[in-house]
Structure formats: structure tokens, C-alpha cells
C-alpha positions in Angstrom: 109.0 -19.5 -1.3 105.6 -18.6 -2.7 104.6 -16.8 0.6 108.4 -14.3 0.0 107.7 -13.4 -3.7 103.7 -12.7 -2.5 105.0 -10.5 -0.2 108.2 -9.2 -2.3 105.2 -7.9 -4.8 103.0 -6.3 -2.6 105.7 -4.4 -1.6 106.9 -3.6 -4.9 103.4 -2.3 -5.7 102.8 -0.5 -2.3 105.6 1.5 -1.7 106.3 3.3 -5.2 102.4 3.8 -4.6 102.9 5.1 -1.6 105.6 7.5 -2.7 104.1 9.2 -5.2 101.0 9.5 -3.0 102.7 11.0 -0.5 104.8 13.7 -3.1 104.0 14.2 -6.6 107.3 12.5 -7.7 109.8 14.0 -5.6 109.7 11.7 -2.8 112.2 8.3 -1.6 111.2 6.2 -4.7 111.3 7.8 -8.5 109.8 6.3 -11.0 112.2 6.4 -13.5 114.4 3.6 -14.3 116.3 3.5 -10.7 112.6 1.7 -9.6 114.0 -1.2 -12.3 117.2 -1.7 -10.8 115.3 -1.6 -7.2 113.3 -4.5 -8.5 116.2 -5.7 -9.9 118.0 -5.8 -6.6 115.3 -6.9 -4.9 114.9 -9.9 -6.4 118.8 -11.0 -7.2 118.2 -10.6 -3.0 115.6 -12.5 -3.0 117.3 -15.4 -5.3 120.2 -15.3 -2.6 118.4 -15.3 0.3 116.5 -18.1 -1.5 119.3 -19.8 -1.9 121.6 -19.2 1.3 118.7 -19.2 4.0 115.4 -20.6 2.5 116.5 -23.7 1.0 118.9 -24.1 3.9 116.2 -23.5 6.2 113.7 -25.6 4.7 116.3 -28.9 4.1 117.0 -28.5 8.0 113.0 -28.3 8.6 112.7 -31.5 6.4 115.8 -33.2 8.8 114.6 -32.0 11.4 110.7 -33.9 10.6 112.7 -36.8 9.8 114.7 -37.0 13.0 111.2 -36.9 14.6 110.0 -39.6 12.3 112.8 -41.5 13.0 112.3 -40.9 16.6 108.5 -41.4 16.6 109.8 -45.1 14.9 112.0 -46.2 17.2 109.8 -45.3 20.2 107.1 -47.0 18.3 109.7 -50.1 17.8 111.1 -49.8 21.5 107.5 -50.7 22.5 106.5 -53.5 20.8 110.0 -54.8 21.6 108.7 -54.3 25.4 105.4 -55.8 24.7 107.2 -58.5 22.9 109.6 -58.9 26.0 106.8 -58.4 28.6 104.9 -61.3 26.8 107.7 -63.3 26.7 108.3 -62.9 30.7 104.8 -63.5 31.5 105.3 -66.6 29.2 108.5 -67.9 31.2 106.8 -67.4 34.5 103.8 -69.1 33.8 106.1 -72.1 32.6 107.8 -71.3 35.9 104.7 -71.8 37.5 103.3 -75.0 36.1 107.1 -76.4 36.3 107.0 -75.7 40.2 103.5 -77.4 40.2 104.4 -80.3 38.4 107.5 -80.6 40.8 105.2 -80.0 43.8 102.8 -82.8 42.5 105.5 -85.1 41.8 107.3 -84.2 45.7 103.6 -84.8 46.9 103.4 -88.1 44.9 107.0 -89.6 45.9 105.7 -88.2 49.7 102.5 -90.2 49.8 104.9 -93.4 48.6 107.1 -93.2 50.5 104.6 -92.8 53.8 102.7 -96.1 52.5 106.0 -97.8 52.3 107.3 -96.2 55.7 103.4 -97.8 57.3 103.6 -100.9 55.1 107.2 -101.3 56.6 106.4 -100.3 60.5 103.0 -103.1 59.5 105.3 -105.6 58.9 107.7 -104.7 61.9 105.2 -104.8 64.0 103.8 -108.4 62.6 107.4 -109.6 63.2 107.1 -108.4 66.4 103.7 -110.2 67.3 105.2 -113.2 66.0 108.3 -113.3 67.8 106.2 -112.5 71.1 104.0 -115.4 69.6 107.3 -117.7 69.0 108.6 -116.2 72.5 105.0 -117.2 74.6 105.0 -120.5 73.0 108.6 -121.7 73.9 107.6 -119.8 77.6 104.5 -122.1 77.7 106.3 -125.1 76.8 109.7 -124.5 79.4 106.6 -123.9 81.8 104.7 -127.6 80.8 107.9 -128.8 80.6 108.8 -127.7 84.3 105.4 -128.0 85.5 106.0 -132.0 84.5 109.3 -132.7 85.8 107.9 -131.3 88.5 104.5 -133.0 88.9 107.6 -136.5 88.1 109.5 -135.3 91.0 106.5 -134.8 93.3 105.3 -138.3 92.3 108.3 -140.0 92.8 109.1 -138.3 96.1 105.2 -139.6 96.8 105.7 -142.6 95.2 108.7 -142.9 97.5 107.7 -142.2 100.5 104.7 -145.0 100.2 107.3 -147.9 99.0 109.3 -146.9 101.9 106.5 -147.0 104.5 105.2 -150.2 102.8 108.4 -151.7 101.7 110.3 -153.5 103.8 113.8 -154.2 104.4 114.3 -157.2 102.3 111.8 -155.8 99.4 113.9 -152.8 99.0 117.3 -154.8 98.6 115.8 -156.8 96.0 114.4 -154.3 94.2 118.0 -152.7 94.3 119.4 -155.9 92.7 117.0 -156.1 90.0 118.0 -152.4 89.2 121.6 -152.8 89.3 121.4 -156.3 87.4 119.6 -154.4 84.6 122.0 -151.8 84.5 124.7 -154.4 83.6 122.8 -156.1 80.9 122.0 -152.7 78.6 125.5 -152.4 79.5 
């Protein structure tokens, strides 16, 4: 506003200078009282023009700065809010990430137990098996002794027969039948 009246004065002080330079009083401008009601005029202008434009003018500069104010804010708030969020993300992964290593740990863990117990078990099979083959051999060994014997008993008698019969006679042999068969009846 101070810049329009500045300017509204020079004016006022140029031109009616000007005029009367230019013709010694006979020119655009008098200098009579019509120069007052110029001045006048020109400033009840200036008032409105002051009032209708200016003023306008300089509340719409003053909403206009806020508007950028405001905006300038809310970008300023818009990123902090995406710091704040990009923290927060980085934040949630790296809980991601230590939850899926603390899963992968405990997988690796229950892994490793389970394997000893899976080689503990197939240990144990397999000691079951060596026994059984053990039990198995041992029974084998004694159906074979046990075989081996009755045969060894069946070779000897068949010996043991054949001698009585070559040296036994007749009369021997029926005796020896009659002892037998009289033993029989008495456990009988």
C-alpha cells in the first residue's frame, strides 16, 4: 500500500510539473482548484482500489502462503509418517527374520532328535536281531548235538548189535529177551 501512495505522489508532483513546463499554464492540467478535485479523485480511487483489489489481493496472497504452508506441513508430516512406517516394516521383517531362525533352529533341533532316536531305534533292532540269530544258532547247535547223539546211540547200538549177535548165541539171546520182557511186567 505504501509502494501505490509513493507512486500516487510522484505522479501528483510530476505531471502538473510537467504541464506547466511544457505551456505556461494553458496546457492538460491547470493549476487552479480543478488540480484539488484531481487529487481528490485520485485518491477517493486509490481508497477504492485499496479496498476492492488491494486488500483483496493481498488476503488471497496471505491464503494463498498458507495453503503452501499447509502443504509444505503435510508433506513434511507425510514423511515422517513414511519414515515412521518404513521403520516399522524394517522392524517386522527383522522379527520375521529371527522368528524364521528360531523356527529353523528348533526344525534343525527336533531333526537331529529325531535321527538319534531313528539310529538308537535301528541300534536296538539290529541288537534284537543278533540276539535272535544268537537264540536261533544256539537252539541250531543244540537240535545238531542233540541229532549228532541219537545218532552216535543209534550207530552204537546198531554196533553194539551186531557184536552181541555174532557173539551171542541162540540161547543167550532168548534169555536176555526174558529178562527184558520180565522187567517190563514188573514197572508195569
Amino acid at each position: 500500500m505504501i509502494r501505490v501512495l509513493a507512486i500516487a505522489a510522484l505522479l501528483l508532483g510530476v505531471v502538473p510539473a510537467a504541464a506547466l513546463a511544457s505551456e505556461g499554464g494553458g496546457g492538460l492540467i491547470n493549476l487552479d482548484r480543478s488540480i484539488v478535485i484531481q487529487g481528490i479523485n485520485f485518491l477517493l480511487l486509490l481508497l477504492i482500489l485499496g479496498k476492492l483489489l488491494y486488500k483483496p489481493l493481498l488476503a488471497k496472497m496471505e491464503e494463498r502462503t498458507q495453503a503452501i504452508r499447509k502443504s509444505l506441513e503435510e508433506a513434511q508430516a507425510a514423511r515422517a509418517e513414511a519414515q515412521r512406517e518404513r521403520e516399522e516394516h524394517a522392524a517386522k521383517l527383522q522379527a520375521a527374520y529371527a522368528e524364521a531362525q528360531a523356527i529353523r533352529a528348533t526344525a534343525l533341533k527336533e531333526a537331529a532328535e529325531e535321527q538319534r532316536r531313528l539310529v538308537e531305534g535301528a541300534r536296538a533292532e539290529a541288537g534284537r536281531l543278533v540276539e535272535s540269530a544268537r537264540n536261533e544258532m544256539a537252539q541250531e547247535v543244540t537240535r545238531a548235538r542233540q541229532a549228532l547223539r541219537q545218532e552216535v546211540v543209534d550207530l552204537a547200538i546198531s554196533a553194539a548189535e551186531r557184536l552181541i549177535r555174532k557173539s551171542l548165541r541162540d540161547e543167550d539171546h532168548r534169555r536176555i529177551v526174558q529178562d527184558a520182557i520180565g522187567r517190563v511186567d514188573k514197572v508195569n
